[in-house]
ZATI-164007 format. One line per field, with one value per residue: y, z, x of N, C-alpha, C, O, CB in turn. Coordinates in pm, whole numbers. Atoms other than C-alpha are relative to their C-alpha. Glycine has a CB too. Layout:
N
n_py	c(Y|...)
n_pz	c(Z|...)
n_px	c(X|...)
ca_py	c(Y|...)
ca_pz	c(Z|...)
ca_px	c(X|...)
c_py	c(Y|...)
c_pz	c(Z|...)
c_px	c(X|...)
o_py	c(Y|...)
o_pz	c(Z|...)
o_px	c(X|...)
cb_py	c(Y|...)
cb_pz	c(Z|...)
cb_px	c(X|...)
This chain:
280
n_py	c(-121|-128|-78|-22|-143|-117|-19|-110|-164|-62|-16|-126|-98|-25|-42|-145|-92|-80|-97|-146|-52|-21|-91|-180|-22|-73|-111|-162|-137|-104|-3|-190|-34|-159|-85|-92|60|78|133|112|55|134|50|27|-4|-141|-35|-82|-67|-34|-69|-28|-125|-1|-116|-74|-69|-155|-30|-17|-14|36|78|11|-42|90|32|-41|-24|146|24|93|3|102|107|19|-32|87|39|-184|-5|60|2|-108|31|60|-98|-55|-100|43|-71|12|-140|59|5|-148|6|-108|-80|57|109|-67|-72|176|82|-84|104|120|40|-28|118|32|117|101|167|104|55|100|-110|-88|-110|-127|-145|-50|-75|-145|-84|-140|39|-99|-92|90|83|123|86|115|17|125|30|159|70|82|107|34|169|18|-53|-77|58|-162|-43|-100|-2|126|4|75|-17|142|115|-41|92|-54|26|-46|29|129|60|-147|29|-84|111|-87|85|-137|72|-67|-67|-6|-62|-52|33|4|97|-41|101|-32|33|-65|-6|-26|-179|-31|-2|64|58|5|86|-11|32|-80|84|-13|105|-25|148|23|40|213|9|36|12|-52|31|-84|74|109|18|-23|-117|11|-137|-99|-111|-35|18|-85|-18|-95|-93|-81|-62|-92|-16|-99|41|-161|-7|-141|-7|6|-92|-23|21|40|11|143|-53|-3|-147|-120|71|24|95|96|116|39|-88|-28|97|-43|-97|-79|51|-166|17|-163|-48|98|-31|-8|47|53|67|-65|56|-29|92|-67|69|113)
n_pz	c(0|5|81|60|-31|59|158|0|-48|119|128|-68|12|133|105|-35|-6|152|6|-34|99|167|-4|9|108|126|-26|116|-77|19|162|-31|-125|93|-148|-63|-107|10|39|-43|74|-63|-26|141|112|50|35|105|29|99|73|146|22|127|29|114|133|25|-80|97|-39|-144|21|32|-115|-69|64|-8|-194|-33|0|114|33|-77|30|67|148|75|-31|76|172|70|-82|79|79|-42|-32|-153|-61|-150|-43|-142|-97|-110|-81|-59|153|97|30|119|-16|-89|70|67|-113|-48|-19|-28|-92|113|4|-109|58|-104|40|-59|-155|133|77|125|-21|113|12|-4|79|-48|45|68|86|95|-82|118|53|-92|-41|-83|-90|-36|-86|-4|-7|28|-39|25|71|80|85|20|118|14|208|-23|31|-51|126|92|136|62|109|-14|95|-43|81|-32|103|-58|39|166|93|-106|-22|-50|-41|-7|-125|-25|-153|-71|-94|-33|-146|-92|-92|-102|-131|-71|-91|-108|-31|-164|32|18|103|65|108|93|100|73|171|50|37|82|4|153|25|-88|-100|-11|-165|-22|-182|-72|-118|-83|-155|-11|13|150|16|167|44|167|47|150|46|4|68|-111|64|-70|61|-44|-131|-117|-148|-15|-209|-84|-184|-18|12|157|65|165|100|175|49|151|68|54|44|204|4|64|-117|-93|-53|-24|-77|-164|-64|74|11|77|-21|77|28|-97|-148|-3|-134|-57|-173|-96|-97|-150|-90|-173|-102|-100)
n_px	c(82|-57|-35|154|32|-151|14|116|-63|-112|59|77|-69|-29|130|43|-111|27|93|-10|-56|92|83|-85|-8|111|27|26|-49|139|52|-29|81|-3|-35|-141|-51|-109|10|-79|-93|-36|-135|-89|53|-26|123|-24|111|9|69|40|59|48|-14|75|-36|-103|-88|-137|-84|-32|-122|-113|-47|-21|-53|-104|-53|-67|-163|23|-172|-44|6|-105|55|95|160|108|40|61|165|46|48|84|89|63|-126|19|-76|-42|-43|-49|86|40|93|-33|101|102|84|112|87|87|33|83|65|-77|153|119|33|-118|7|52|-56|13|-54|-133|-70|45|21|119|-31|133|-29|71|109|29|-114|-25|-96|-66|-2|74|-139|68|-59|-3|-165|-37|-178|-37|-49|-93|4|161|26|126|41|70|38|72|160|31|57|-69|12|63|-104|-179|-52|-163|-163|-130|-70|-36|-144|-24|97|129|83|147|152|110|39|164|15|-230|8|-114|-30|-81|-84|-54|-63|-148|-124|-43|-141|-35|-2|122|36|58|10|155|-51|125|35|149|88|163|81|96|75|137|-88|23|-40|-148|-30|-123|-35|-49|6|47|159|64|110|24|73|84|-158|6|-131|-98|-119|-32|-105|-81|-128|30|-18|-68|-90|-39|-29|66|16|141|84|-40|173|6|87|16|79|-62|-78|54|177|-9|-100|70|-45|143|33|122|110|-58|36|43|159|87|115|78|-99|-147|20|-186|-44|-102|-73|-116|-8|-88|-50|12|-172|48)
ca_py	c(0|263|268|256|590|772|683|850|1181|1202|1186|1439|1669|1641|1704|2033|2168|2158|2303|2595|2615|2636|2858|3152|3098|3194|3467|3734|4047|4380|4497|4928|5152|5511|5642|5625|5373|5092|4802|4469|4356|3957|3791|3716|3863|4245|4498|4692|4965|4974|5196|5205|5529|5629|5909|6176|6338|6688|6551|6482|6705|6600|6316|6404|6588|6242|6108|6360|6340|5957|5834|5627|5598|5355|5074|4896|5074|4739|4671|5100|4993|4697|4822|5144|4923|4759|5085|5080|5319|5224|5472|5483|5765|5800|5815|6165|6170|6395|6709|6532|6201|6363|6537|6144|6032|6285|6015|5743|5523|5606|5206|4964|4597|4275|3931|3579|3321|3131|3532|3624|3989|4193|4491|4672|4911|5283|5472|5726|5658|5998|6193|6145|6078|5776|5584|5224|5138|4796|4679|4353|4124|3947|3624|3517|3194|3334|3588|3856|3898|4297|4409|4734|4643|4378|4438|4186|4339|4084|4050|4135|4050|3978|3982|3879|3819|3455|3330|3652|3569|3799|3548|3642|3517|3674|3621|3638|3834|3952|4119|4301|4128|4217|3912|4035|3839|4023|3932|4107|4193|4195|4568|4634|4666|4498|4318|4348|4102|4197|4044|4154|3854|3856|3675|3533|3221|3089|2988|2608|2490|2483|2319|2510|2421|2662|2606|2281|2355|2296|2579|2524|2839|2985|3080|3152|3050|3299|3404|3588|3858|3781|3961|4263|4148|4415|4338|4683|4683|4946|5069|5120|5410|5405|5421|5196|5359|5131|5259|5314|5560|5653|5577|5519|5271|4949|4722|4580|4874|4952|4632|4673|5030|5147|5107|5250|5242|5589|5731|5610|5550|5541|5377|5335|5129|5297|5086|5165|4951|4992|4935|4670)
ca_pz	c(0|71|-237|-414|-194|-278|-647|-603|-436|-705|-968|-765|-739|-1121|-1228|-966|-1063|-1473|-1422|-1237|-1509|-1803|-1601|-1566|-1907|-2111|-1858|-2049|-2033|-1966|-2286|-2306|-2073|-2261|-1855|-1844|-1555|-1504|-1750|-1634|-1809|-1774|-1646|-1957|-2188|-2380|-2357|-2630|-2749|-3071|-3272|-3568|-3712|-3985|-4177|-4302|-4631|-4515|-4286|-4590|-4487|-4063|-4216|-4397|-4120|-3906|-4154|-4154|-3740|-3795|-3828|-4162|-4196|-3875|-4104|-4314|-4681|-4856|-4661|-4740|-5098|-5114|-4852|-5114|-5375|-5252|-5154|-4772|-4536|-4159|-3943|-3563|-3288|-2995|-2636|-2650|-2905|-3177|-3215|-3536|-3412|-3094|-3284|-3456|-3109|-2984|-3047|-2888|-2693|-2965|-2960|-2734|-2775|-2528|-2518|-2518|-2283|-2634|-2689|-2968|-2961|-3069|-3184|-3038|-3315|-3262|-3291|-3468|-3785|-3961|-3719|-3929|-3794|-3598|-3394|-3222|-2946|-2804|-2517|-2570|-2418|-2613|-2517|-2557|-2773|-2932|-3244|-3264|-3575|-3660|-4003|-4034|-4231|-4136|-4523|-4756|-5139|-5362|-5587|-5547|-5807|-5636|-5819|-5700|-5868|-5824|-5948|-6225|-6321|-6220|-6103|-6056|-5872|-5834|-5489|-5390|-5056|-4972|-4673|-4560|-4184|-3970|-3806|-3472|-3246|-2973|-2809|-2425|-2448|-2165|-2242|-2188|-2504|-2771|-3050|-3295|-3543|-3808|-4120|-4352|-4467|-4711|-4616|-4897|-5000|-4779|-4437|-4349|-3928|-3825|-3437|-3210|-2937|-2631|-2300|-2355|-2422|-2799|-2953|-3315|-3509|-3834|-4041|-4428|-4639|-4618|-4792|-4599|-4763|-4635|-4838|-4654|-4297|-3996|-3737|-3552|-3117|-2952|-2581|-2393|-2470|-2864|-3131|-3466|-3730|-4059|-4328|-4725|-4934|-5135|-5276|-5685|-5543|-5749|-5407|-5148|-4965|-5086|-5021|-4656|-4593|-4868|-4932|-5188|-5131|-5202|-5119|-5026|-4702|-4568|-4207|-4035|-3729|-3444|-3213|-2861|-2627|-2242|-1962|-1681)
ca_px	c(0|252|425|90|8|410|287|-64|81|333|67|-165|146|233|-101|-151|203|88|-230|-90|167|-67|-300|-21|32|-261|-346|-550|-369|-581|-741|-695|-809|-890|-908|-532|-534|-260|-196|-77|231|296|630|870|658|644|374|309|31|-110|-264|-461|-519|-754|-636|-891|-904|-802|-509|-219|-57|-53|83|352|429|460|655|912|934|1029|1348|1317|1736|1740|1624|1883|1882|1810|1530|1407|1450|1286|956|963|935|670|493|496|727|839|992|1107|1056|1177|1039|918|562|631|348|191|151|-35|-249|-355|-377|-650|-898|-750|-1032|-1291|-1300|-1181|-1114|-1192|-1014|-1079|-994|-773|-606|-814|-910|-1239|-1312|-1631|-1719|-1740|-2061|-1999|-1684|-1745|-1515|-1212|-920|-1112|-813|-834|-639|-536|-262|-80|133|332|503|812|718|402|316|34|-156|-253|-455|-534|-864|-1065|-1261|-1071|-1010|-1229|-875|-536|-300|62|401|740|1054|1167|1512|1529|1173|874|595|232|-91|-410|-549|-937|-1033|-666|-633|-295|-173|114|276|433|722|941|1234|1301|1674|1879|1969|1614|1567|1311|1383|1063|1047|739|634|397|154|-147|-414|-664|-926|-1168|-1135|-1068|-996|-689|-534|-279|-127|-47|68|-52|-397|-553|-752|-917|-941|-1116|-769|-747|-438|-117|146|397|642|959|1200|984|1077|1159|1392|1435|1558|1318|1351|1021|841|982|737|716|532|420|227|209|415|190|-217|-50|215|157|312|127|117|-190|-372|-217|-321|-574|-975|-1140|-1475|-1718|-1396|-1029|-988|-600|-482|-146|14|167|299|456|690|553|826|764)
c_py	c(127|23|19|152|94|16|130|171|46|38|142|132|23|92|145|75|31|90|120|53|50|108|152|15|67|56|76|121|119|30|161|37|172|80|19|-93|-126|-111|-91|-67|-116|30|-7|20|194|43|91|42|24|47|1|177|-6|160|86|46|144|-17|-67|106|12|-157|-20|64|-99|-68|62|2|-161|14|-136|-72|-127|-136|-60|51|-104|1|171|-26|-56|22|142|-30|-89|100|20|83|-22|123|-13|149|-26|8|167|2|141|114|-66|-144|33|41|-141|-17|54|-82|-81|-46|-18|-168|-110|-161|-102|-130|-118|-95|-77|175|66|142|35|93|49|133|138|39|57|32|151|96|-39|114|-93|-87|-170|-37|-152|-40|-179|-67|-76|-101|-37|-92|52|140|82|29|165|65|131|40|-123|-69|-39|105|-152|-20|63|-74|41|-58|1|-28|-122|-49|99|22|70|-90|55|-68|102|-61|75|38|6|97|36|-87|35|-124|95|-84|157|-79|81|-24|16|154|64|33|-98|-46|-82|-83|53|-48|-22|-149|30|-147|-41|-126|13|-47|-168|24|-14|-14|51|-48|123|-60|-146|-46|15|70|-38|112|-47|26|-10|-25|180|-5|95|14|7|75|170|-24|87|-38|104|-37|160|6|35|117|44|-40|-68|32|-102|47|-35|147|80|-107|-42|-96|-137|-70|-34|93|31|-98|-22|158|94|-61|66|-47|144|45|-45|26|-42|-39|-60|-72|85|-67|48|-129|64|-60|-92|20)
c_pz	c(0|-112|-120|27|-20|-129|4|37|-80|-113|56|-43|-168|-55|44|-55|-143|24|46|-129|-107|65|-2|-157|-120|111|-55|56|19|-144|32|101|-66|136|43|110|-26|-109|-29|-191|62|-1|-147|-118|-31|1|-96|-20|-178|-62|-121|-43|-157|-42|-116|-109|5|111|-79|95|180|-67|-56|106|117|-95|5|154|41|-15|-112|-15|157|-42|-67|-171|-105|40|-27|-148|8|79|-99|-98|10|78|182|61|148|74|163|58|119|122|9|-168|-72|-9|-91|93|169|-32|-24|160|71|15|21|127|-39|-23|69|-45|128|-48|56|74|-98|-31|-125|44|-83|1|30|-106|42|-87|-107|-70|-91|22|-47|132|120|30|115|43|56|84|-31|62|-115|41|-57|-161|-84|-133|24|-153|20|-140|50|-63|36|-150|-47|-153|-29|-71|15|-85|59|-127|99|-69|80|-98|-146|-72|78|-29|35|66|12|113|15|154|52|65|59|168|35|107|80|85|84|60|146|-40|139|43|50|-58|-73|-104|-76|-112|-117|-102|-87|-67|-71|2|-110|4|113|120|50|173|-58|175|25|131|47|112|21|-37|-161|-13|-204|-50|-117|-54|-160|-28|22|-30|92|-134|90|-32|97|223|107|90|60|202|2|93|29|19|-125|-78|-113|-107|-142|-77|-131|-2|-43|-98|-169|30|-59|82|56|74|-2|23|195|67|-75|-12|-68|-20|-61|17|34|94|75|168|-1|132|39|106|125|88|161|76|93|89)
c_px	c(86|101|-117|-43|122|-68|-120|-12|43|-103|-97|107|6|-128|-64|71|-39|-75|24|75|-83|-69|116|53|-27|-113|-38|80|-103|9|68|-121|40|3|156|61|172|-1|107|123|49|135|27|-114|20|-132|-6|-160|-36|-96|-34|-56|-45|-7|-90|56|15|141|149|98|63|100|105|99|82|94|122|58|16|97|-9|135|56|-9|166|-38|-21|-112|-84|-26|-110|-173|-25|-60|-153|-141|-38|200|-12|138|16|-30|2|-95|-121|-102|-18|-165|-93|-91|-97|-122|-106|-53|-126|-127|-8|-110|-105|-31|58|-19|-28|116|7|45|109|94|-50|-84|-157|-99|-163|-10|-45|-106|-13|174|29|45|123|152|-50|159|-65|86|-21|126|5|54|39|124|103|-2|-132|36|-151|-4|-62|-48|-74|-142|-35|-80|128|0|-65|109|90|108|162|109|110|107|74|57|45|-94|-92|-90|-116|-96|-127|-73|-159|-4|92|-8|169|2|164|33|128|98|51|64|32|180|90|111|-68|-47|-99|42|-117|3|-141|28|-101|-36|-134|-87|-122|-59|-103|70|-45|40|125|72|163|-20|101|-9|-93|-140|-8|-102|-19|-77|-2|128|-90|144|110|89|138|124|118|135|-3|20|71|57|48|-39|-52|58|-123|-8|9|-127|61|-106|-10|-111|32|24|-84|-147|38|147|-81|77|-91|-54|-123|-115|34|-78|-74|-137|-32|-121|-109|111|117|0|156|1|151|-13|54|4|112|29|-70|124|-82|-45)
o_py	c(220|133|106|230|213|130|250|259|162|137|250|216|125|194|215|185|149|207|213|153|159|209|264|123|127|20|148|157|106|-7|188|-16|233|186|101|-91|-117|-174|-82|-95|-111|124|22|-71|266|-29|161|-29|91|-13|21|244|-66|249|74|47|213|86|-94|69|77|-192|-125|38|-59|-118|-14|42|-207|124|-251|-191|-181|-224|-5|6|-65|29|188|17|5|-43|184|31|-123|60|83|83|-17|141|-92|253|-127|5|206|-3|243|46|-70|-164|-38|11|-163|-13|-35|-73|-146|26|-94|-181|-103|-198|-39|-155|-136|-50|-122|165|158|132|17|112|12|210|163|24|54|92|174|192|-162|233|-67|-119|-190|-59|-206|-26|-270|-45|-131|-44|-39|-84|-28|180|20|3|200|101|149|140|-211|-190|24|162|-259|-135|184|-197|146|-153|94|-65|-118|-81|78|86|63|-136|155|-186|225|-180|187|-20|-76|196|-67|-89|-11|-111|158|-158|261|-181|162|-134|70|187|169|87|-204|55|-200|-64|29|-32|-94|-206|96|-257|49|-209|110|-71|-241|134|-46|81|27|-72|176|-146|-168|-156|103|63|-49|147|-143|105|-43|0|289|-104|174|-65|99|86|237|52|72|-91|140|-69|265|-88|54|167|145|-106|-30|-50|-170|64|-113|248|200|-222|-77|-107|-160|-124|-13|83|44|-68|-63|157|214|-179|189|-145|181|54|-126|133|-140|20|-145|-64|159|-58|73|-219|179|-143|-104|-72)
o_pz	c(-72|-109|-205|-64|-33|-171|-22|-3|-113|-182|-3|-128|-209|-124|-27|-82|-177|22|0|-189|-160|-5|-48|-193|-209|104|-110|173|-32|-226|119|147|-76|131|121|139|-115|-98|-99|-310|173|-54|-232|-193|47|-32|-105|9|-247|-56|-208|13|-252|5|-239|-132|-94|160|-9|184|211|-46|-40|124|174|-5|22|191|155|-16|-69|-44|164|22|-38|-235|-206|-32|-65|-217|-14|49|-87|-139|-94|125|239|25|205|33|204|0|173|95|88|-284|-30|-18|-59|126|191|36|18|181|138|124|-42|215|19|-87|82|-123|229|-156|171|159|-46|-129|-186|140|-200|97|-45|-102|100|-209|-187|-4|-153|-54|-49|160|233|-54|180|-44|55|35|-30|45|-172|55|-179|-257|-147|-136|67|-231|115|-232|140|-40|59|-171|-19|-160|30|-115|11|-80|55|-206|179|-179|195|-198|-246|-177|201|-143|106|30|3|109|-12|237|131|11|78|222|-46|225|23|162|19|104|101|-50|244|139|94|-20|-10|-173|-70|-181|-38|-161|-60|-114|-19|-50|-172|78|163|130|57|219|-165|253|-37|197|-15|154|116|-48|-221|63|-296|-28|-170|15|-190|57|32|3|177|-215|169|39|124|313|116|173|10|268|-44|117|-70|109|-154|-52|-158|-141|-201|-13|-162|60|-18|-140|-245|-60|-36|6|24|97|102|65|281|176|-57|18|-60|-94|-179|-98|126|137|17|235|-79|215|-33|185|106|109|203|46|80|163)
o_px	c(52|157|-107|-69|91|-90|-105|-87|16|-79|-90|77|-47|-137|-136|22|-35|-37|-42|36|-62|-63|97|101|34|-231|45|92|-215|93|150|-222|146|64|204|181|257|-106|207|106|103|194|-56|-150|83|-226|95|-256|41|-203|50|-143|5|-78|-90|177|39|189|246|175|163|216|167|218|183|161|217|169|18|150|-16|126|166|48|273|-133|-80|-208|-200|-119|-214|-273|-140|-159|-210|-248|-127|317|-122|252|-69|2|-42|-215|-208|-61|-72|-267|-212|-208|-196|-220|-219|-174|-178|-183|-91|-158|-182|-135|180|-106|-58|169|49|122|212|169|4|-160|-192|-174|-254|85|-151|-113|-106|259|133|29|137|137|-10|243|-167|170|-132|238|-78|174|-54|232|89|76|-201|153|-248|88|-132|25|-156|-210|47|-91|230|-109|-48|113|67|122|226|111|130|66|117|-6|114|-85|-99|-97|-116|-99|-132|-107|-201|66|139|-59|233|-109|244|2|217|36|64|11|112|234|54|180|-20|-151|-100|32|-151|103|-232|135|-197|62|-224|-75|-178|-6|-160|191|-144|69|177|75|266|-122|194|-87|-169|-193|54|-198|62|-193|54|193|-204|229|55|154|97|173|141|235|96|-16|193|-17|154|-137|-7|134|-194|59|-56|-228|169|-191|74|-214|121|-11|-99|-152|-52|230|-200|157|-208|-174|-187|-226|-43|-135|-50|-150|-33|-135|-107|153|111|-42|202|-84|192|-104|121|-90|231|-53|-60|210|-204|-79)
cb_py	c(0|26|-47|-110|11|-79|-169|-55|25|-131|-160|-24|-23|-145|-127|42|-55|-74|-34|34|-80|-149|-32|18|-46|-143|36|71|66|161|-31|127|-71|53|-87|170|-82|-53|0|-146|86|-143|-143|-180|-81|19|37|-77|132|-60|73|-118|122|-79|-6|101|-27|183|-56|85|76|-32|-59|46|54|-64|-5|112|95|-116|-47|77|236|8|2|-158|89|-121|-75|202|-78|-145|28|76|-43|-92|-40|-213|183|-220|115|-49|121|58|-40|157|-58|-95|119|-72|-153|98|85|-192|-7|120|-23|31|76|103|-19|50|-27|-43|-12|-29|-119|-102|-46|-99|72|-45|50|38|-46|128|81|142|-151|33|-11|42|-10|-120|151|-105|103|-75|47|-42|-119|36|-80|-59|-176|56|-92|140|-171|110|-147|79|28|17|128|-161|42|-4|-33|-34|34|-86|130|-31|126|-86|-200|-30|-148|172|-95|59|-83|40|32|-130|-51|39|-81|189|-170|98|-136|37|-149|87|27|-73|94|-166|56|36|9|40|-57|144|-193|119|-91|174|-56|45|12|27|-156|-119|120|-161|-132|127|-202|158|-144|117|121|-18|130|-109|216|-135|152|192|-104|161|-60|35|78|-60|149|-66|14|22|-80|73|-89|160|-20|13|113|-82|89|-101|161|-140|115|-212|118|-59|-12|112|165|214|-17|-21|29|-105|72|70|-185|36|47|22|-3|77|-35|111|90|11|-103|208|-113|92|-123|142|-113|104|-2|-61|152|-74)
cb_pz	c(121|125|-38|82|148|-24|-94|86|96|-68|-63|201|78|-81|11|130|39|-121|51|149|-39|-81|138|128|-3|-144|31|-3|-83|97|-60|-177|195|-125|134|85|52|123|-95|79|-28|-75|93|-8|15|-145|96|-130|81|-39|10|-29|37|-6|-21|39|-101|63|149|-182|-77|128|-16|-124|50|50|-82|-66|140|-60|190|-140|23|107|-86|28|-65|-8|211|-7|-119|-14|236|-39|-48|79|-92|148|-37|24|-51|15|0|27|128|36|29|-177|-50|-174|-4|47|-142|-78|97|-83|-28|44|82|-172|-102|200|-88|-23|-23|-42|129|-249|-35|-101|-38|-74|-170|160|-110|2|63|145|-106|-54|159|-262|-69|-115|131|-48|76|-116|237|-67|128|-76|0|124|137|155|-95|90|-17|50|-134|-19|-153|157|-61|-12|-78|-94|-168|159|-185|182|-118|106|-65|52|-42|-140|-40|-36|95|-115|169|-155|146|-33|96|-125|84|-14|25|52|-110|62|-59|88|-92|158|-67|56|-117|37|-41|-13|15|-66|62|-20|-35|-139|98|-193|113|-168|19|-62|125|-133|122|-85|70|-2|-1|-1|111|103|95|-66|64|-47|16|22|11|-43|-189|62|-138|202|-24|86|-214|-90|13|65|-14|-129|88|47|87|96|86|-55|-52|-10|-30|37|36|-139|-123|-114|9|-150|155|-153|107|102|-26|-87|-96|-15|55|-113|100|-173|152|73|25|-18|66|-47|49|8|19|43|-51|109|-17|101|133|45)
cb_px	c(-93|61|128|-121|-51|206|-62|-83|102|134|-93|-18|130|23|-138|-1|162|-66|-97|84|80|-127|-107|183|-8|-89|53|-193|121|0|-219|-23|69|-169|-70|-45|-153|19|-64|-163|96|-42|18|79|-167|73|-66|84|22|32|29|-135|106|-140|122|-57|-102|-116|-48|-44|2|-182|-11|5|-113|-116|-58|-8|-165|-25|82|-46|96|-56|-124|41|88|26|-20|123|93|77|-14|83|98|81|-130|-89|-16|41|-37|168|-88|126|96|177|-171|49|47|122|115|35|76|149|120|-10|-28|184|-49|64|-1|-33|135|-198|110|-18|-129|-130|119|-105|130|-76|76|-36|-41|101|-17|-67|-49|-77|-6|-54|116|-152|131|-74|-29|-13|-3|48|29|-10|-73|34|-33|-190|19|-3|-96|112|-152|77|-51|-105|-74|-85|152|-145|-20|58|-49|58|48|30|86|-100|-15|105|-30|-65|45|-84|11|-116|124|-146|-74|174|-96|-4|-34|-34|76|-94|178|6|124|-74|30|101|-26|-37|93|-77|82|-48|15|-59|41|11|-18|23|-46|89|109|-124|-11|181|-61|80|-14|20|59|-52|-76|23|-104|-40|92|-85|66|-111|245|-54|-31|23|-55|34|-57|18|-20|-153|27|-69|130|-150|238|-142|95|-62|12|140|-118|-2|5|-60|-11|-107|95|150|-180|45|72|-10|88|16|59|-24|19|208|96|81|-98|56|5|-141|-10|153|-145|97|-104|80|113|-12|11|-93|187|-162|124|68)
C-alpha cells in the first residue's frame, strides 16, 4: 500500500504543478483603458500599445508631417529599398511623441477591444466613424514563444493581383479576398531593449480549421491560407516608450502597400500602425 500511496501523491502533485503552469500561461492580459489607468504587463513577456489610425481626407498634410518626425534611416537601406518598392514606409521615434503624431492620437479610446480566454481579440465598433481621424487602441502582451496577428482592415479586397521576382523571373498570382496582416514576435533583451520582429503577410481564399497548441492547451481556429512577404521582414531593437510607425508611401504605389493600408470604397480611405513599447 505505501508505495501505491508515494505513487498517487506524485501523480496528484504532477497534475496540480501543470495546471498551475498552463493557467499563468494563457493569462489574459488587460485589454486598453482610454481612462489612463494601469496596464498589467505579464512575467517574460512584452507589452506593447497599438494603434490604428484612420487618416482623413483633409489631414495629408498632418501626415507628412509624421513622416518627416520619424526616423526612416534607422532601417537597413536594402530593406528602405525593397519596402519602397513595394509601396509601404516604416519609421522609428523616440520616447518623446512627436506634435503630429499627438495630434492622430486625440482620439484614442474612440473604440476599445476585449479578449478571449484562447487570446483572440475583438473589436467593439465605434458609434460614430465619420469623425475622421477615428483611432483604435489595443494593449498587448506578447510572449516570448508566441506571435500577434494585426490588419489594419478587417474588409478583404475581392482581388489582389501579387508579383514577386523569383530566381530573375517575375511570377504572378491573383489572390481572392486579400487582406494586408502584420505578423508580430518580440524578443526582451537583456539591455532592456526589444527586439521586434514583423512580417507583412497577405491573407486570402476561404477559411478552413486549423489546431494550435499553447501552453498545452488545444484551440481550433477559423484561419485563411497565407502568404507571408519575407524579403519585406523588420527586425528593428526598440527601448520602452519608442514608437514603430508602418504605413504606405503613397495611394498610386503598385506594391502591397496599398492592399495593406488602402480602401477605396465611395472614397479612399488610408490607415497606419503605431505601435509603442511599455516598460515593466
Amino acid at each position: 500500500m505505501r508505495p501505491l500511496l508515494t505513487i498517487g501523491i506524485s501523480l496528484y502533485l504532477c497534475v496540480t504543478l501543470s495546471c498551475t503552469t498552463i493557467q499563468k500561461e494563457i493569462v489574459t492580459p488587460a485589454g486598453p483603458n482610454p481612462q489612463g489607468g494601469t496596464m498589467r504587463i505579464q512575467p517574460n513577456s512584452v507589452g506593447a500599445e497599438i494603434y490604428t489610425l484612420r487618416i482623413g481626407l483633409n489631414d495629408n498634410e498632418l501626415l507628412q508631417r509624421l513622416w518627416n518626425e520619424t526616423d526612416e534611416q534607422a532601417l537597413p537601406s536594402n530593406l528602405r529599398r525593397e519596402l519602397t518598392a513595394q509601396g509601404l514606409r516604416v519609421g522609428i521615434i523616440g520616447n518623446q511623441t512627436p506634435p503630429s503624431l499627438s495630434q492622430f492620437l486625440q482620439n484614442a479610446g474612440s473604440i476599445e477591444t476585449t479578449q478571449s480566454d484562447n487570446g483572440a481579440y475583438q473589436e467593439i465598433p465605434v458609434s460614430d466613424l465619420t469623425k475622421e481621424p477615428a483611432v483604435t487602441r489595443q494593449f498587448r502582451n506578447i510572449l516570448q514563444d508566441m506571435r500577434i496577428l494585426v490588419s489594419p482592415f478587417d474588409i478583404p479586397l475581392p482581388e489582389y493581383a501579387l508579383f514577386w521576382n523569383e530566381n530573375g523571373t517575375i511570377t504572378g498570382q491573383t489572390l481572392q479576398n486579400a487582406s494586408g496582416i502584420l505578423s508580430i514576435q518580440a524578443v526582451a533583451e537583456k539591455d532592456a531593449s526589444v527586439t521586434l520582429t514583423i512580417i507583412p503577410e497577405l491573407e486570402y481564399g476561404t477559411v478552413f480549421p486549423k489546431y494550435r497548441t499553447q501552453a498545452g492547451v488545444v484551440f481550433c481556429e477559423n484561419v485563411r491560407p497565407r502568404r507571408k512577404l519575407e524579403s519585406l521582414t523588420i527586425r528593428q531593437k526598440l527601448l520602452p516608450g519608442q514608437w514603430i510607425i508602418i504605413g504606405a508611401s503613397s495611394v498610386d504605389s503598385t506594391g502591397v502597400g496599398k492592399a495593406f493600408f488602402f480602401r477605396n470604397n465611395t472614397v479612399v480611405e488610408q490607415r497606419i500602425i503605431a505601435l509603442r513599447l511599455k516598460g515593466g
